[in-house]
C-alpha positions in Angstrom: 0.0 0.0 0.0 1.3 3.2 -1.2 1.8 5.8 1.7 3.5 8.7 0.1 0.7 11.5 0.1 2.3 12.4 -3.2 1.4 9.0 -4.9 -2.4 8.8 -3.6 -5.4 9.4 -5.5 -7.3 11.3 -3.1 -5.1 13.3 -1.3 -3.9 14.8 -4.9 -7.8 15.1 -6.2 -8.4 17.0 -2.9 -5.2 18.8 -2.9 -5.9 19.7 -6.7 -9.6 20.9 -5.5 -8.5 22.8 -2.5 -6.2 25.0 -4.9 -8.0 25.3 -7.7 -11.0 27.1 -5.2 -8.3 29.2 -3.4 -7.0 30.5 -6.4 -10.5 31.2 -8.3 -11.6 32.9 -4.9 -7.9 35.0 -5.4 -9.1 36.0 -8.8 -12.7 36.5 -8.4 -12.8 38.3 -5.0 -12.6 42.1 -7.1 -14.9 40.9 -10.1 -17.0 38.7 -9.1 -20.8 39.2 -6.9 -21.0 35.9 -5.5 -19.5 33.2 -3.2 -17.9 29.9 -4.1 -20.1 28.2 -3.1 -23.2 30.7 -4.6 -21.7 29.8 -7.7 -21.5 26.5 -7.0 -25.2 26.6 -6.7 -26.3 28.1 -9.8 -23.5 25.7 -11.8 -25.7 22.8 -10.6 -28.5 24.5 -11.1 -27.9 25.5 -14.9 -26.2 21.9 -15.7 -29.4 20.1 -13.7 -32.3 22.8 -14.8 -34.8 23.1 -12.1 -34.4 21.1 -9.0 -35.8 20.9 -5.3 -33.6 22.1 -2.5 -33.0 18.9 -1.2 -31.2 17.6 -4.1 -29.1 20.6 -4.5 -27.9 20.5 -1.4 -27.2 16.8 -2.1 -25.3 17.4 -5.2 -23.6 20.5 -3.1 -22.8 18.0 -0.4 -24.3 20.4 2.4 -27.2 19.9 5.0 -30.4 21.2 3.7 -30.3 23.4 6.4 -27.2 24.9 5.4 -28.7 25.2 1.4 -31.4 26.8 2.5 -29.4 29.5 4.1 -27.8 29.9 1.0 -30.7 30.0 -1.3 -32.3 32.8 0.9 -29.3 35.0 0.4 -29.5 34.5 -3.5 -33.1 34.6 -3.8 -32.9 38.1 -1.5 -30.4 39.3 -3.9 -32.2 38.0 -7.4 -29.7 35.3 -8.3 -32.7 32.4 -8.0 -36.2 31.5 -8.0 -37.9 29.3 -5.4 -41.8 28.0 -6.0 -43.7 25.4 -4.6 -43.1 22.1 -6.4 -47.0 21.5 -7.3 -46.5 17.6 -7.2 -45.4 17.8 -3.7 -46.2 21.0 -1.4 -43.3 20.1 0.7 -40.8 21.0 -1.9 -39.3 24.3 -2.9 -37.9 23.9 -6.4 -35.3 26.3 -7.2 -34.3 28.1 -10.8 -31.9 30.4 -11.7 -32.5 33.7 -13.2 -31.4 35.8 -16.4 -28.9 38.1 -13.7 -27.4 34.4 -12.6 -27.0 33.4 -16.2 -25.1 37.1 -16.9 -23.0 36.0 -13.4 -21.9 32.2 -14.5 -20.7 34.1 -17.6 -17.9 36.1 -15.7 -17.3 32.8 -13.0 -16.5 30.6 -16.2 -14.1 33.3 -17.3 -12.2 32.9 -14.1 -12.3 29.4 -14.0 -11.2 29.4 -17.1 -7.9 31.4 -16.2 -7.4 28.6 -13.3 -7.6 25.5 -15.8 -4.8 27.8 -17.7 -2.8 27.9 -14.6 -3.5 24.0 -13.2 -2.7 22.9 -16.9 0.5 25.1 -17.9 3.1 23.0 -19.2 0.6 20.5 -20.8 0.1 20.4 -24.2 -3.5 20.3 -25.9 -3.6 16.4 -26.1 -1.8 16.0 -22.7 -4.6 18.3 -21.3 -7.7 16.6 -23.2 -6.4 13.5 -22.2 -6.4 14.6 -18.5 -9.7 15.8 -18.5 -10.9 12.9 -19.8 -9.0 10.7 -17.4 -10.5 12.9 -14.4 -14.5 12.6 -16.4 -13.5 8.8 -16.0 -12.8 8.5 -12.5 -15.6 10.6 -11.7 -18.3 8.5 -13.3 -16.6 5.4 -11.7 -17.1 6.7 -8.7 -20.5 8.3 -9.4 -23.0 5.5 -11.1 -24.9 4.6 -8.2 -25.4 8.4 -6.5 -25.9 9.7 -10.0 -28.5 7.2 -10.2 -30.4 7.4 -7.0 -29.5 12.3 -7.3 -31.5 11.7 -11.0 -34.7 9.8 -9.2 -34.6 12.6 -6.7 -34.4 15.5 -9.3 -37.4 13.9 -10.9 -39.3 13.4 -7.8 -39.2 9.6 -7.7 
């Protein structure tokens, strides 16, 4: 078993993660509106469509409790949309609106600068190759929850 932190998986996907958010939160923190984590938020939210809160904060990996904090900060400041989910009067399904869609456009340009920076040195192939490895492990690693987040986003 390989014990060099260098060498394992997780410690570099988290270690990779970590600085990849500390530098977009460098570059964003004079341009950009939101949090992280707000953006975060509307990311899922534009790549799922309309979902309840529960399964954003499941795809966030937050407590609901802790979502719905969130969502009230963006919905007081016109980033989302809440309504009544009229299948079930317990949900709150949540939407982004045209402002957020204006907002992702800016975070994706600063993401974009951090890929540059993460993938310096890499050629095109080297880089597409990465990418895809990473797409890889993630869908490994994500059959069943995608499964069981999907049934949830369609209220099954």
């Amino acid at each position: 078993m390989e014990t060099n932190l260098e060498r394992r998986f997780g410690f570099l996907v988290a270690d990779v993660g970590r600085l990849t958010g500390r530098r977009f939160d460098e570059l964003s923190r004079a341009t950009l509106d939101l949090t992280r984590a707000q953006y975060r938020a509307l990311a899922c939210l534009t790549h799922y469509g309309e979902i309840n809160q529960a399964c954003l904060a499941d795809l966030m990996e937050v407590a609901p409790i802790s979502a719905g904090r969130l969502l009230d900060r963006m919905e007081e400041g016109g980033w989302i949309v809440r309504r009544p989910n009229p299948a079930d009067r317990r949900e709150r399904m949540v939407s982004v609106t045209e402002k957020a869609e204006q907002a992702l456009h800016a975070a994706r340009e600063v993401g974009d600068v951090v890929t540059s920076e993460a993938l310096n040195g890499f050629n095109a192939e080297e880089a597409e190759q990465f990418i895809g490895f990473l797409q890889r492990a993630r869908g490994n690693l994500s059959k069943p929850a995608l499964a069981q987040t999907q049934a949830q986003a369609q209220g099954k």
